[in-house]
C-alpha positions as CSV (number, residue, x, y, z in Angstrom):
1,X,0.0,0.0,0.0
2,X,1.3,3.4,-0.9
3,X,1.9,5.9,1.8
4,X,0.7,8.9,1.5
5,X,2.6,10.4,4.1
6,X,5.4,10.2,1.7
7,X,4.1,11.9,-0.8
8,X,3.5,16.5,-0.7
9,X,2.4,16.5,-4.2
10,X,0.2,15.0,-6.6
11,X,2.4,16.1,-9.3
12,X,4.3,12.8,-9.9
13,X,1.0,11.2,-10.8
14,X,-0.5,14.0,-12.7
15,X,2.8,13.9,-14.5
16,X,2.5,10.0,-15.4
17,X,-1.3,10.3,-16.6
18,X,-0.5,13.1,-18.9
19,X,2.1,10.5,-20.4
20,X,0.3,7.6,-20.4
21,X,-2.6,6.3,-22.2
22,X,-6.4,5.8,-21.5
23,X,-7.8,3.0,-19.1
24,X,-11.3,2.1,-18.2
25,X,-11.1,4.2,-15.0
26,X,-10.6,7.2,-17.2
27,X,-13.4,6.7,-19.3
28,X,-15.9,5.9,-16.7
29,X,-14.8,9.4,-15.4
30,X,-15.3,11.0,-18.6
31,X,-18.7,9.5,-19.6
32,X,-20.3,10.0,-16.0
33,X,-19.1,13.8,-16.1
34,X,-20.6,14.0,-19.3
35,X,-23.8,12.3,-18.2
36,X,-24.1,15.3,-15.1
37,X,-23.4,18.0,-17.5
38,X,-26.6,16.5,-19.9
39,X,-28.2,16.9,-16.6
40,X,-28.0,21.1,-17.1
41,X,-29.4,20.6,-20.6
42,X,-32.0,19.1,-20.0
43,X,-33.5,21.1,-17.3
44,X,-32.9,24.0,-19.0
45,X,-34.8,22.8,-22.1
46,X,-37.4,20.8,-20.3
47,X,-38.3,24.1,-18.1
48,X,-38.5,26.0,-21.7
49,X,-40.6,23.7,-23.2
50,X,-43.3,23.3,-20.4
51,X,-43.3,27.5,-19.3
52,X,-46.0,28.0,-21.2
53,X,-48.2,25.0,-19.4
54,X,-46.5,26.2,-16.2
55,X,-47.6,29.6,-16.2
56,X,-51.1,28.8,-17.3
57,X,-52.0,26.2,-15.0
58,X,-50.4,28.1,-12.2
59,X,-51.8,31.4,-13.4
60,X,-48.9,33.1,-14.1
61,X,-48.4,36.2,-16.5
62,X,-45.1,36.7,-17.9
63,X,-43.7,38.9,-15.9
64,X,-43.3,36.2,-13.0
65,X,-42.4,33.8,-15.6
66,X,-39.6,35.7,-16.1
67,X,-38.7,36.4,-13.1
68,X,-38.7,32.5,-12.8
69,X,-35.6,32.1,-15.1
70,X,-33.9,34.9,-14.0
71,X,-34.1,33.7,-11.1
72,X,-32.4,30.2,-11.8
73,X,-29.4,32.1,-13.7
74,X,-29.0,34.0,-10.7
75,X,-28.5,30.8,-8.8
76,X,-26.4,29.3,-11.3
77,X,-23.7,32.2,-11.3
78,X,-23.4,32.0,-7.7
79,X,-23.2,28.1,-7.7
80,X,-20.3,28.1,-10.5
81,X,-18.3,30.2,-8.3
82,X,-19.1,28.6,-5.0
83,X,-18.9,25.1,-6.0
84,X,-15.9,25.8,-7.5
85,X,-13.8,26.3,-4.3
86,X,-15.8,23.4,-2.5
87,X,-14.5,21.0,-5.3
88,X,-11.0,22.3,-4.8
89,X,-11.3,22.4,-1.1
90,X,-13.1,19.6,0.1
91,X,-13.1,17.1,-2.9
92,X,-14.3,17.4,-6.8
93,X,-16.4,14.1,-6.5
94,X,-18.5,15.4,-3.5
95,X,-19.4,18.7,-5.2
96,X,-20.3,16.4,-8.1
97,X,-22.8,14.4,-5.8
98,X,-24.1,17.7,-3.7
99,X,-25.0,19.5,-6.7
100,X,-26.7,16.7,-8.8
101,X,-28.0,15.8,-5.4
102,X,-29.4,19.5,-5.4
103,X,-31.0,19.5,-9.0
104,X,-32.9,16.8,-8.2
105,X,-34.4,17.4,-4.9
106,X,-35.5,21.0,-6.5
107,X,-36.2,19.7,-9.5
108,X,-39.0,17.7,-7.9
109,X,-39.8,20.4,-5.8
110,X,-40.5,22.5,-8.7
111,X,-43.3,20.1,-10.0
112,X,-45.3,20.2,-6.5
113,X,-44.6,24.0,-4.9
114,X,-48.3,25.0,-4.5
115,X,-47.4,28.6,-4.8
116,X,-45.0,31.1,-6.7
117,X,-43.0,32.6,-4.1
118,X,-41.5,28.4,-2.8
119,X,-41.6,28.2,-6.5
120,X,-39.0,30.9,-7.2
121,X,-36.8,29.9,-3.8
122,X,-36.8,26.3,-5.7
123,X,-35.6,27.4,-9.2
124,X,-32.9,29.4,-7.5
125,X,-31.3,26.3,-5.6
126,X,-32.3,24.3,-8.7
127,X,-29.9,26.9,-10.3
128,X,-27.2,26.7,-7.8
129,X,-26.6,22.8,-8.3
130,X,-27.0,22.9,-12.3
131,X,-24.0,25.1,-12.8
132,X,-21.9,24.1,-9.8
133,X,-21.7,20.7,-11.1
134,X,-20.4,21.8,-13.8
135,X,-16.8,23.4,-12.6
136,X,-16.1,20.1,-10.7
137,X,-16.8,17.6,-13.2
138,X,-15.3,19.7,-16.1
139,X,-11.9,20.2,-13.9
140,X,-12.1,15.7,-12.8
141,X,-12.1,15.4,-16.3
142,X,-9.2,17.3,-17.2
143,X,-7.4,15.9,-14.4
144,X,-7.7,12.5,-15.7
145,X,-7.4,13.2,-19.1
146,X,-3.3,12.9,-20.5
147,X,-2.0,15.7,-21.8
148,X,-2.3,15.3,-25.3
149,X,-6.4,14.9,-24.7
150,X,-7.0,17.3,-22.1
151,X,-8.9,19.4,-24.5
152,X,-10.5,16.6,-26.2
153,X,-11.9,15.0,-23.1
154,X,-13.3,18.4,-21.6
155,X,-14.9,19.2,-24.9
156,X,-16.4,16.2,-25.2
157,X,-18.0,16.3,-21.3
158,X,-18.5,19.8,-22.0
159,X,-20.9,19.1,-24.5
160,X,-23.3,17.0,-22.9
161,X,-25.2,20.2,-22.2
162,X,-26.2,20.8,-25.3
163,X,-26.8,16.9,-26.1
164,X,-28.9,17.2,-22.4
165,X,-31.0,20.0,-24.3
166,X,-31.7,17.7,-27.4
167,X,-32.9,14.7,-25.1
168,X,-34.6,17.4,-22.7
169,X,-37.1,18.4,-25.7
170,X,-37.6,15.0,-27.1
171,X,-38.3,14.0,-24.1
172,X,-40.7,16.6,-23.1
173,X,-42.4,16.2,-26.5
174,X,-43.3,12.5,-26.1
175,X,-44.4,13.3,-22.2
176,X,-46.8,16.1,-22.9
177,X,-48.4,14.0,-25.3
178,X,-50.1,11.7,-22.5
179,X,-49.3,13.6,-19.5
180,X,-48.9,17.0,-17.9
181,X,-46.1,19.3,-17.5
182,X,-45.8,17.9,-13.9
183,X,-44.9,14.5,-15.4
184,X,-41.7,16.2,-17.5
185,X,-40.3,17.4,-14.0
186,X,-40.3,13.9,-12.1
187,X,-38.6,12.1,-15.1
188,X,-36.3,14.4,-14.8
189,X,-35.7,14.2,-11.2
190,X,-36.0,10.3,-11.6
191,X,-32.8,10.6,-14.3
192,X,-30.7,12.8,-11.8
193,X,-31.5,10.0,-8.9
194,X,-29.9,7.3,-11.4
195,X,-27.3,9.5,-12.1
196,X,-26.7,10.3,-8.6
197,X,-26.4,6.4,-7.7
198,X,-24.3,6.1,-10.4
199,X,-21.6,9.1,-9.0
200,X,-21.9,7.4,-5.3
201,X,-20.8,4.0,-6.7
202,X,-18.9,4.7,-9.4
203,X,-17.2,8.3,-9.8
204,X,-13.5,8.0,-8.2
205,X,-12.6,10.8,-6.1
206,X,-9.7,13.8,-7.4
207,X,-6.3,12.6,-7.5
208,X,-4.6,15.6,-6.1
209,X,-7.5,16.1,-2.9
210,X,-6.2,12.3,-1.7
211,X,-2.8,13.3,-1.6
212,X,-3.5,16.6,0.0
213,X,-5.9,15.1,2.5
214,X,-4.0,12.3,3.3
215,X,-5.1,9.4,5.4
216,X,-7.1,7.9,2.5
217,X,-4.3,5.5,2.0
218,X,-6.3,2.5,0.8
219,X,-8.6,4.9,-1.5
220,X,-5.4,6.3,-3.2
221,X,-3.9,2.7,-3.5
222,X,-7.0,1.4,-5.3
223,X,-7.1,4.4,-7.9
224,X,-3.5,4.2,-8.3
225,X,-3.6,0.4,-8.9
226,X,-6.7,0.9,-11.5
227,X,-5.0,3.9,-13.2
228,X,-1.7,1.4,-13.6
229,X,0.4,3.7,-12.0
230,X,4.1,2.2,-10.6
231,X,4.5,3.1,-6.5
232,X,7.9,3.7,-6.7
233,X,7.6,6.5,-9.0
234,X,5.1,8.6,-7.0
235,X,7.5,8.6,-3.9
236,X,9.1,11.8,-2.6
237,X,12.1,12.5,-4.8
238,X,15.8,11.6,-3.3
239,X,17.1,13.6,-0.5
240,X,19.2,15.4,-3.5
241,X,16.8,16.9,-5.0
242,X,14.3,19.8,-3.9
243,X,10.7,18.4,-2.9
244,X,8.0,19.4,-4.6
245,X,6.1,22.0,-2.8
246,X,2.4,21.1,-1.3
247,X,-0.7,22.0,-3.5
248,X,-2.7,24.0,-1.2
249,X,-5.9,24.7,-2.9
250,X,-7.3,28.7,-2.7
251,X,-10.3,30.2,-2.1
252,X,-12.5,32.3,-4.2
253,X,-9.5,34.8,-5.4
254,X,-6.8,32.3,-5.8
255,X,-6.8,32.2,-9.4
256,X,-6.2,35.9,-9.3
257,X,-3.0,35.4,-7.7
258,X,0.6,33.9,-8.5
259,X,0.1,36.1,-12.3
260,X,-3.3,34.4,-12.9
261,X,-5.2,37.5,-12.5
262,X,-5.5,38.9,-15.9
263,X,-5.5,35.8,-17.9
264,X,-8.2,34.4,-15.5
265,X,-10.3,38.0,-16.3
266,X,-9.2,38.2,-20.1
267,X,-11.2,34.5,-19.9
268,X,-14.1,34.8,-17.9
269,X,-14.7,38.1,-20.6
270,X,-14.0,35.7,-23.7
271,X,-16.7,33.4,-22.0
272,X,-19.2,36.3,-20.7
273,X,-19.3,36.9,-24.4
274,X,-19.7,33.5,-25.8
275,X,-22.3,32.5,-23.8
276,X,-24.6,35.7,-24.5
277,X,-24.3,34.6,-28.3
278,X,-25.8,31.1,-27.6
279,X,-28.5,32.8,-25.3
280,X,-29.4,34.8,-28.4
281,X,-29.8,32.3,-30.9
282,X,-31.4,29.5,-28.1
283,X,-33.8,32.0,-26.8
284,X,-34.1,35.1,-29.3
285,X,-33.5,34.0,-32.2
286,X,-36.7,32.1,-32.9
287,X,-38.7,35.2,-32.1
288,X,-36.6,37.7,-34.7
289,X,-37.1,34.9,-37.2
290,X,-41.1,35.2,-36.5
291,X,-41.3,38.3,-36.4
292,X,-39.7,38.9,-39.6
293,X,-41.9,37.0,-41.5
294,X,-41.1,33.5,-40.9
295,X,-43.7,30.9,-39.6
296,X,-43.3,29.3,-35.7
297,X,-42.5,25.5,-37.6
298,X,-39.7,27.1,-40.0
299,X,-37.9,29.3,-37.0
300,X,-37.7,26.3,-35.0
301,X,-36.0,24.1,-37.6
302,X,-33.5,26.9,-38.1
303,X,-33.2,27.2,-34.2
304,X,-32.6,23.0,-34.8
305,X,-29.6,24.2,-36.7
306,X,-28.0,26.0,-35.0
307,X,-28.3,23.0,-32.2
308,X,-27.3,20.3,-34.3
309,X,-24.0,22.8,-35.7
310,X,-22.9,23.0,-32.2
311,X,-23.1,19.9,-30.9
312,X,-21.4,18.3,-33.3
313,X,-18.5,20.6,-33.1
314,X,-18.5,19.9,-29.8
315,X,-17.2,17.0,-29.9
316,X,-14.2,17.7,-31.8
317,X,-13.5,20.8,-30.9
318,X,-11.0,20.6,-27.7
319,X,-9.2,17.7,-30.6
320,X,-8.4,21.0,-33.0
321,X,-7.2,23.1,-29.8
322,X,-5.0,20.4,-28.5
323,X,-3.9,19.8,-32.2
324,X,-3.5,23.6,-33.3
325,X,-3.3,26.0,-30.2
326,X,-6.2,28.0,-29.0
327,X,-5.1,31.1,-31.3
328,X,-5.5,29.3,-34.6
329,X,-8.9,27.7,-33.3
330,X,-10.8,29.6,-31.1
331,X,-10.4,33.6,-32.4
332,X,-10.7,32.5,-35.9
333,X,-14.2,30.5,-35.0
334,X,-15.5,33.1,-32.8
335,X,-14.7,35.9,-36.0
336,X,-16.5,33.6,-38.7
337,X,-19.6,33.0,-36.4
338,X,-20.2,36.9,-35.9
339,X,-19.9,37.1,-39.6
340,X,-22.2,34.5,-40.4
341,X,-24.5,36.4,-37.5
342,X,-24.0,39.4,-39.5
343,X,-25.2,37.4,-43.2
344,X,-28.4,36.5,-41.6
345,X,-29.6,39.8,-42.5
346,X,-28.5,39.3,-46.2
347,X,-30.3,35.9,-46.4
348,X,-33.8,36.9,-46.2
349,X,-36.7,35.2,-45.9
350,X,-35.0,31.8,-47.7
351,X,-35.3,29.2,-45.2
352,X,-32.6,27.7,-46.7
353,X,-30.1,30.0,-46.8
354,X,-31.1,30.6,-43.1
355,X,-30.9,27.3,-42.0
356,X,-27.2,27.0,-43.5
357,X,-26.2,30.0,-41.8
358,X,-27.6,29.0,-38.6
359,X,-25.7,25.5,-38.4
360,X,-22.7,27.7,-39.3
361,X,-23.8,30.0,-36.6
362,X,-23.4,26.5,-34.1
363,X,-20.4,24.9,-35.7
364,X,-18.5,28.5,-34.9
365,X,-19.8,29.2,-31.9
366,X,-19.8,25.6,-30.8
367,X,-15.9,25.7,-31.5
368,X,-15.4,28.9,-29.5
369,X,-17.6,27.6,-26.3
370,X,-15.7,24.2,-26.6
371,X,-12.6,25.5,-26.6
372,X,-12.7,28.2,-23.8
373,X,-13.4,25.1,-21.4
374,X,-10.1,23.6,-23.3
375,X,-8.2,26.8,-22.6
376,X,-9.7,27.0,-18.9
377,X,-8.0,23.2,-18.5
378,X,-4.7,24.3,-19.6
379,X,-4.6,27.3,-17.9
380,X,-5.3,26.7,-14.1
381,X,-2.8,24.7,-12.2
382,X,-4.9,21.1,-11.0
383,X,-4.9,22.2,-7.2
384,X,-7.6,25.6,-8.4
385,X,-8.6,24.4,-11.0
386,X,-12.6,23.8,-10.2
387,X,-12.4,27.4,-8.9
388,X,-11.3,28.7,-11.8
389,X,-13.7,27.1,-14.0
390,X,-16.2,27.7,-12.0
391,X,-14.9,31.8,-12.4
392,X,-15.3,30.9,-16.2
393,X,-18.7,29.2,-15.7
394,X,-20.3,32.4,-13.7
395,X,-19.3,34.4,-16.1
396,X,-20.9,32.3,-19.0
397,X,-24.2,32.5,-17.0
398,X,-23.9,36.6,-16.3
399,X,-23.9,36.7,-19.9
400,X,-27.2,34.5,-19.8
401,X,-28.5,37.3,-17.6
402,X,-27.3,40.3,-20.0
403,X,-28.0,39.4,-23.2
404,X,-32.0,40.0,-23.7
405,X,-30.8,43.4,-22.5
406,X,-28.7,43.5,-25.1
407,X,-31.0,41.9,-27.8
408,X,-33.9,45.0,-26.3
409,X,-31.3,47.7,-27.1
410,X,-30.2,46.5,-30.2
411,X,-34.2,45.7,-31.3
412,X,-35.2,49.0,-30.1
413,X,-32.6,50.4,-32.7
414,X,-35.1,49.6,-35.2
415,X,-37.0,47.0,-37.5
416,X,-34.6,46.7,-40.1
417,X,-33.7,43.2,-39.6
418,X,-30.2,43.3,-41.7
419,X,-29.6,46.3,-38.6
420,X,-30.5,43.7,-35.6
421,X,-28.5,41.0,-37.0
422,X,-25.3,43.3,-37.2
423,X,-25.9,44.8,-33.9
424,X,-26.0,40.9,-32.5
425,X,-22.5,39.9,-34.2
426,X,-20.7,42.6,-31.7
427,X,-21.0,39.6,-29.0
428,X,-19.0,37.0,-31.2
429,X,-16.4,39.3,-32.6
430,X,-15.5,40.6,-28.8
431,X,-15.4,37.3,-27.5
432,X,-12.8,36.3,-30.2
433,X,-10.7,39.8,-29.9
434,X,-10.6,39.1,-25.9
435,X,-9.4,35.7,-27.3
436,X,-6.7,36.7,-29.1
437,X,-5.9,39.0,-26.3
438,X,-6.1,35.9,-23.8
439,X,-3.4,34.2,-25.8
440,X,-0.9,36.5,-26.3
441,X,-0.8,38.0,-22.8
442,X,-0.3,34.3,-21.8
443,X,2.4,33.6,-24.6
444,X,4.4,37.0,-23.2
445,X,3.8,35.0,-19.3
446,X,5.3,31.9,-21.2
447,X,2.8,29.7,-20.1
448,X,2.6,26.3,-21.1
449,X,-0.3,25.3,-24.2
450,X,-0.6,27.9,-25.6
């Protein structure tokens, strides 16, 4: 059995995985992150689908509606941050299970509140678990991921939000057909309880919190014996040579230290501005479409578009960062999709031509979310690395909260729909100029990655 005792640092097995290859304990980690991340997509999308159901049976008018999803990104920026420096401080696999633990329990809530104002208090805690899980499981995942498919592995987990969304409206289609809206929320609570067994009995704990907690001897021995990992390499180095110092994980503004601080803002900027894009085109861009002259069926096949663009990107895109650097992937993506924002305007009322420009739309912007997370991996050191995600992940979900203001200011410019579209493609082409920014401030800090 290993001692931990003898070890300060989890850097000699951090330093192994990144040079080794892929075993079965990696990629049960990888595909139950990616199954608590669907988890996010497809409460989002189920609560869109059944609003309108919601608010009528409930006797809501849209101003409390609203309020409703306000409310829940309001809990999910502050559960990004604050889960972020539980995973790093108390263990990345029990903020996994507290958050999931969370959606569901208010999940369910949410289908049996008898009034608006415990209604509200349970889409806000609903929010808190749905984007804290995300900061631990994204940064487990890059911790087990070598090196070479760091990026690959967190793009992959990353999308299972937008994959979530897909199976969240499929699923609430062939519910609503035979049942109520209530009936959407408990399947959806019954797939986080799965889930949730699944984490308790299957979802190893981080490397890097066993070594720092120490006495979790037997624990560590087991992972390392799974992972395939040599004992003798993970000891202290010889009494020659300097010890590695101990990973003492910060608290909310430890990624602003140690040099972080401007590549950690430059980020959370490039993400602020991503996200704001896809709240556009999930939520707004259906509506300008309609109002424009296009019917409800044809809008939401272009809205399909853009979805299907993105996700498939998704899957691939942390493999282009990995393989070209951030600078040659993400800027360039981010540029193109606020150009093919901008041609919307130019393409009319051909559904066609719209449809095209929307999957470009999510292939672009799909490649920019993607690799942000990918960049976010690379950046933070493994002992802050939840906290900083989670940083990147409140950010993402301000931007949620900003952009309708944004979309009312640019509509309130005007009618001219080749105008609105313009106006909208500011979001994309700042996202990619704080990009580029990103990259060469890190570059002149000579960071590794990038």
């Amino acid at each position: 059995m290993l001692d931990t005792a003898t070890m300060t640092s989890a850097g000699p097995v951090q330093q192994r995985l990144d040079e080794g290859g892929l075993r079965a304990i990696q990629i049960r980690v990888f595909v139950l992150c990616t199954l608590v991340t669907m988890l996010d997509g497809i409460d989002n999308q189920s609560i869109g689908v059944i609003a309108p159901l919601m608010s009528r049976d409930l006797g809501l008018d849209k101003t409390a509606l609203g309020s409703i999803f306000s409310v829940t990104q309001i809990g999910a920026t502050i559960g990004a941050l604050l889960f972020g420096v539980v995973g790093d401080r108390f263990g990345r696999k029990l903020a996994i299970i507290f958050c999931v633990s969370m959606m569901t329990v208010f999940t369910l809530l949410t289908a049996i509140v008898p009034t608006f104002e415990l209604l509200i208090i349970s889409r806000f805690f609903a929010g808190l678990g749905l984007a804290g899980v995300f900061s631990s499981a994204l940064a487990l995942t890059s911790e087990f991921a070598p090196s070479r498919l760091r990026g690959t592995m967190v793009s992959i987990v990353y999308a299972g939000y937008p994959a979530g969304a897909a199976l969240g409206g499929i699923m609430s289609a062939a519910i609503l057909t035979t049942h109520d809206w209530r009936a959407v929320l408990f399947i959806a609570a019954s797939i986080g309880l799965v889930i949730l067994i699944l984490l308790i009995g299957w979802l190893p704990e981080s490397i890097r919190y066993l070594v720092a907690k120490g006495g979790r001897a037997r624990a560590l021995d087991r992972l390392l014996s799974q992972l395939g990992l040599g004992q003798a390499s993970l000891a202290e180095p010889a009494n020659n040579a300097a010890p590695p110092a101990p990973e003492i994980a910060g608290g909310f503004w430890s990624v602003f230290r140690n040099g972080l601080g401007p590549l950690t803002l430059l980020l959370c900027v490039v993400n602020l501005f991503i996200s704001a894009t896809t709240k556009i085109m999930v939520v707004w861009f259906p509506t300008i479409l309609t109002e424009h002259g296009f019917t409800v069926s044809h809008a939401a096949l272009a809205q399909a578009a853009f979805n299907i663009g993105c996700l498939a990107i998704m899957m691939i895109a942390g493999w282009l960062v990995d393989r070209f650097g951030p600078l040659r992937v993400v800027a360039p993506a981010l540029a193109l999709g606020g150009l093919c924002v901008a041609a919307l305007g130019a393409a009319g009322t051909s559904l066609t031509l719209v449809m095209i420009d929307a999957a470009l739309i999510g292939v672009f912007i799909g490649t920019g979310a993607a690799g942000a997370q990918a960049m976010a991996a690379r950046l933070f050191p493994v002992s802050v690395r939840s906290t900083g995600i989670g940083w990147c992940t409140s950010s993402a979900r301000f931007g949620q909260v900003l952009s309708p203001m944004v979309v009312a200011i640019v509509l309130s410019g005007g009618t001219n729909i080749a105008y609105v579209y313009a106006g909208l493609a500011f979001a994309p082409w700042l996202a990619a100029a704080f990009a580029v920014a990103f990259v060469l401030v890190a570059r002149n800090e000579r960071r590794k990655g990038f």
